[in-house]
Every structure is written in structure tokens, then in C-alpha cells.
PASEBA-1860 file (N, C-alpha, C; in nm, 3 decimals):
! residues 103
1> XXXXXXXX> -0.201/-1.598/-0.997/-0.283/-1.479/-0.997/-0.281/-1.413/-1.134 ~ -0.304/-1.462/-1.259/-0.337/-1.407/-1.356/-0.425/-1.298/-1.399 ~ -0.515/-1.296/-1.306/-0.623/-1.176/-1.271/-0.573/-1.086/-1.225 ~ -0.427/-1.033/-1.183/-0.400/-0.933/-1.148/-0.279/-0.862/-1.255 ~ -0.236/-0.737/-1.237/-0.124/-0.698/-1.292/-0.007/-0.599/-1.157 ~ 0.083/-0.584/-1.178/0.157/-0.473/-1.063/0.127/-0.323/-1.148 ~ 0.121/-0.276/-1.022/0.126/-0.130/-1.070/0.212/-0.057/-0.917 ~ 0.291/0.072/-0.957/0.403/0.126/-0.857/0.306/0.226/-0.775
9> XXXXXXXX> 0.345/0.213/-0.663/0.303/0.326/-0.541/0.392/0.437/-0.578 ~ 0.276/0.560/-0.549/0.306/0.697/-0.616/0.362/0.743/-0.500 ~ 0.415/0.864/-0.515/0.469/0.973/-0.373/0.373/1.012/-0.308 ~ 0.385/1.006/-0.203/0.288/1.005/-0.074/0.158/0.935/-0.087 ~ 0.136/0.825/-0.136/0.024/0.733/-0.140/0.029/0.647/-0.036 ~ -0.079/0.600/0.039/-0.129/0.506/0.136/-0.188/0.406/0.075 ~ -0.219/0.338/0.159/-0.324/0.182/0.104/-0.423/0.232/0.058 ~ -0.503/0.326/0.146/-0.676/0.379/0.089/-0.646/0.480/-0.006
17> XXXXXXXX> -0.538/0.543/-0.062/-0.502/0.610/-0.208/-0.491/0.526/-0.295 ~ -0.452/0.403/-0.286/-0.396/0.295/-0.371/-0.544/0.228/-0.431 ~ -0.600/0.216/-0.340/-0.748/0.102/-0.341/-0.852/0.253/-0.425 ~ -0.845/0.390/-0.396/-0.929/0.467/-0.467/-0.903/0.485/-0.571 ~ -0.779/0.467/-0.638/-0.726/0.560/-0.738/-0.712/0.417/-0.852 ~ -0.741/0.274/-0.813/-0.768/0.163/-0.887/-0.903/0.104/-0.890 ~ -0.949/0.127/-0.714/-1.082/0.052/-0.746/-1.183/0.152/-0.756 ~ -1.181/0.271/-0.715/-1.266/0.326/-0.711/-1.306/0.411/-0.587
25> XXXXXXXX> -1.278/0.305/-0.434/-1.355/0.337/-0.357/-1.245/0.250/-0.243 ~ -1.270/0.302/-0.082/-1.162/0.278/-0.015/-1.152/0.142/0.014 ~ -1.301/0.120/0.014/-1.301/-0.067/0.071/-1.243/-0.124/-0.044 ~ -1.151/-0.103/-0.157/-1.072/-0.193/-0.237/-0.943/-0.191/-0.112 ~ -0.932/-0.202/-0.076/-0.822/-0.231/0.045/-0.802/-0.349/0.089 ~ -0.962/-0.368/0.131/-0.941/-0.555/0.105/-0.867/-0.615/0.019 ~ -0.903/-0.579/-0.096/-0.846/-0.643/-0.193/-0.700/-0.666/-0.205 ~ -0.632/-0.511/-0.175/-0.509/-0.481/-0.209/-0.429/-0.619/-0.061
33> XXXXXXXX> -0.528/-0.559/0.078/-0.429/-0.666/0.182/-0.390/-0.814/0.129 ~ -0.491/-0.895/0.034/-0.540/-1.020/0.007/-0.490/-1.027/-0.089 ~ -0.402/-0.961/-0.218/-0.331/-0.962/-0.306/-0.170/-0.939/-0.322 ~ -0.135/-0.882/-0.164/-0.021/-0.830/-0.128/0.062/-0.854/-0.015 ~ 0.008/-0.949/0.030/0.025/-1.051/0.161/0.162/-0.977/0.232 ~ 0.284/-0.995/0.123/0.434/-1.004/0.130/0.473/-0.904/0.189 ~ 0.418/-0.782/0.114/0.449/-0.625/0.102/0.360/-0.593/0.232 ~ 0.235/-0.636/0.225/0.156/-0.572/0.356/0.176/-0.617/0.487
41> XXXXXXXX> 0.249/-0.680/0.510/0.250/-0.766/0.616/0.217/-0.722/0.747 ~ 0.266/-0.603/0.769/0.175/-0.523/0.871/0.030/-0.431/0.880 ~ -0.024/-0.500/0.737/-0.164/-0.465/0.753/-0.192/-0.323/0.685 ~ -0.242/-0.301/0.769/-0.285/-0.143/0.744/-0.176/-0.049/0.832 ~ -0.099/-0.097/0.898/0.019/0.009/0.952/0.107/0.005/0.864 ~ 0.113/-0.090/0.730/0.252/-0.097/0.663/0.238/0.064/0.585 ~ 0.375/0.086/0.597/0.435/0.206/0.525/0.460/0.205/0.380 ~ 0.401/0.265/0.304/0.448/0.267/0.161/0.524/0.329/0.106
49> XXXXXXXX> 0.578/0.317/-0.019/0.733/0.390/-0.028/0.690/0.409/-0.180 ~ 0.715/0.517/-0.228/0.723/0.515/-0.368/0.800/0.463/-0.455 ~ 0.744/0.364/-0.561/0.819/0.260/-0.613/0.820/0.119/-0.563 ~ 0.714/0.118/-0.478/0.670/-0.032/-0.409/0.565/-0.086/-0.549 ~ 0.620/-0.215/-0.602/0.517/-0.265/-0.661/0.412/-0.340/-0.564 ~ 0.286/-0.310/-0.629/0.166/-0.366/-0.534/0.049/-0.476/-0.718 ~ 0.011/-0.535/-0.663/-0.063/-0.638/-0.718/-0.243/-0.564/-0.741 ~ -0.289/-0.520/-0.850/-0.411/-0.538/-0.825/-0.520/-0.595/-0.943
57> XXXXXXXX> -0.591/-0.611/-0.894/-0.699/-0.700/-0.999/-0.756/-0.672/-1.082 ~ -0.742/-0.691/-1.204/-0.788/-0.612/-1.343/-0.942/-0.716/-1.380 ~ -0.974/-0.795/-1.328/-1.119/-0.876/-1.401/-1.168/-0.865/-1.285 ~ -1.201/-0.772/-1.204/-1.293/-0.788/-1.072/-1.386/-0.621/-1.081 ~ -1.538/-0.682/-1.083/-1.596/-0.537/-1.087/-1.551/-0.416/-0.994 ~ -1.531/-0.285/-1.023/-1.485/-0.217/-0.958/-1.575/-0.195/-0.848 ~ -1.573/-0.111/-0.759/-1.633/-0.074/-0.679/-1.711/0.015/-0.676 ~ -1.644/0.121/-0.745/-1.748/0.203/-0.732/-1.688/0.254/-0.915
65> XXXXXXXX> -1.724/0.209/-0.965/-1.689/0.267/-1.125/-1.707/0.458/-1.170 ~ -1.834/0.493/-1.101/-1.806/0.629/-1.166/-1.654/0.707/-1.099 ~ -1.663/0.663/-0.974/-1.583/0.738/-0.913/-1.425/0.743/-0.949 ~ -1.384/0.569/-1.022/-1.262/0.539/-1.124/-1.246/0.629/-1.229 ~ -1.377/0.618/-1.300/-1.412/0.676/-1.445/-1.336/0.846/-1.438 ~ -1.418/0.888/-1.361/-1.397/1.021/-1.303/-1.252/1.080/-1.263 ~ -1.238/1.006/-1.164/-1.086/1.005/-1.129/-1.007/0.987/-1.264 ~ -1.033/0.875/-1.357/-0.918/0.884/-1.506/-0.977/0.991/-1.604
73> XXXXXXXX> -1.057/1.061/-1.586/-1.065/1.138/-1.683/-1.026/1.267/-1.658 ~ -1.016/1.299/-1.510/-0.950/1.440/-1.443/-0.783/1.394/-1.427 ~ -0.774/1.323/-1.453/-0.607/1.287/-1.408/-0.590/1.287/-1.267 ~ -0.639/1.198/-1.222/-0.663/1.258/-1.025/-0.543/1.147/-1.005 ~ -0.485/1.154/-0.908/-0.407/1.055/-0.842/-0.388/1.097/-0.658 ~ -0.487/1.060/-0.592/-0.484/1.062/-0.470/-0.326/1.044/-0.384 ~ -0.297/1.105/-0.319/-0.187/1.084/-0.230/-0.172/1.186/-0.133 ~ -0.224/1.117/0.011/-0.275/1.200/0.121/-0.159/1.173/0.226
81> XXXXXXXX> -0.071/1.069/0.250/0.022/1.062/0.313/0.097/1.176/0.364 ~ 0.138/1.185/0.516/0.199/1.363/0.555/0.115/1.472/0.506 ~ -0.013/1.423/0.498/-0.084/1.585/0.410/-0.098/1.645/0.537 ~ -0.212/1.600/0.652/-0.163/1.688/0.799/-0.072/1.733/0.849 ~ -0.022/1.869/0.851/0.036/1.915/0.922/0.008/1.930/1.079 ~ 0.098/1.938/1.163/0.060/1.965/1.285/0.040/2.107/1.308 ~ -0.029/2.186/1.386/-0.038/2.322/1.383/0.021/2.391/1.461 ~ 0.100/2.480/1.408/0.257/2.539/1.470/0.217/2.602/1.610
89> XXXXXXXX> 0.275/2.584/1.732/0.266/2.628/1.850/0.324/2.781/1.890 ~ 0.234/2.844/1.929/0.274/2.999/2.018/0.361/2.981/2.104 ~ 0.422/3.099/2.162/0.489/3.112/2.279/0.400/3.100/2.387 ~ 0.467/3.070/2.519/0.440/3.113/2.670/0.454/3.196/2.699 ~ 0.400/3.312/2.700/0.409/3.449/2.750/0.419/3.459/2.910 ~ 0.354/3.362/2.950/0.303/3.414/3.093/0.322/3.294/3.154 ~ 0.422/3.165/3.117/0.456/3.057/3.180/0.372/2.989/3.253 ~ 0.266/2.958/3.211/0.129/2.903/3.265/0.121/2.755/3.204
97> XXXXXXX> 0.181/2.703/3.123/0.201/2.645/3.052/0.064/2.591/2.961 ~ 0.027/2.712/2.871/-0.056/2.711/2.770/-0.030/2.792/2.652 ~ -0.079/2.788/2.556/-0.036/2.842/2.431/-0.118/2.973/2.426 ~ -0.042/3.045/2.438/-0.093/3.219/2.435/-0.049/3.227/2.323 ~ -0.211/3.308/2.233/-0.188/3.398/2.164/-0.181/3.526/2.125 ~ -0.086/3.654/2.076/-0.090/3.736/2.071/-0.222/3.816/1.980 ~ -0.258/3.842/2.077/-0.409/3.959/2.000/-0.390/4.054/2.023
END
């Protein structure tokens, strides 16, 4: 695979952070599963860790180029991993078992 180089998974990056923030656009994912066999092995459920080297392809048209371009010229580095929070639960006031809120 001479066509490719490694580059390290950032803090809180996923596969579709990984594939935007190189190719451009999320469907580089393909790419990343088909270059990373070892590491991905569970696909799209695999967990990434910061400091995972991953494989990607430096002679393959990007995908979506402005959106690369753009991204390197703002310094963007996507990493959405744990960004949802769950939304903190009220008390039971009235043991009904639903989330009352105080108004």
C-alpha cells in the first residue's frame, strides 16, 4: 500500500471524523474500513482511541475537496465522539413515575 500514509486518531474522533477531516466528506469511510481491515475489525462499531494509527490514501481524489480545503485552512479537526449528552432528569414529585417539572 504505497498509496497510503498513517496518520493518529485525535481525542474524541470516530470513523466519520476521521474520513471528514482527510477526505473531505463522510463516505471516505469506505475507504478508511478497506485500508484498516486490522484496526476496524468491528466495522463501524469499532471504538477509537486516541493514538490509534489508521492508514489513509494520499493519491486518491478527495471527495469532496472544498470541504478538505476549508477544513485546512480554518484549522477544523472534527471530533464528535461523547459530544451528546444525555439530558439530566427531574425529580418525581408526585410518584407517578414521570419526570415533573418544577414551574
Amino acid at each position: 500500500m504505497s498509496n497510503t500514509r498513517e496518520v493518529a486518531v485525535r481525542n474524541r474522533q470516530t470513523l466519520e471524523d476521521v474520513a471528514l477531516q482527510y477526505y473531505g466528506a463522510v463516505e471516505g469511510v469506505e475507504l478508511l474500513l478497506m485500508d484498516n481491515r486490522e484496526l476496524l475489525a468491528a466495522g463501524f462499531d469499532t471504538q477509537l482511541h486516541e493514538g490509534d494509527l489508521m492508514r489513509i490514501q494520499i493519491n486518491t481524489e478527495l471527495l469532496n475537496v472544498d470541504v478538505r480545503r476549508e477544513m485546512l485552512r480554518l484549522l477544523l479537526v472534527p471530533a464528535m465522539a461523547d459530544y451528546v449528552q444525555p439530558i439530566p432528569e427531574g425529580p418525581d414529585y408526585n410518584a407517578d413515575h414521570n419526570i415533573d417539572h418544577d414551574i
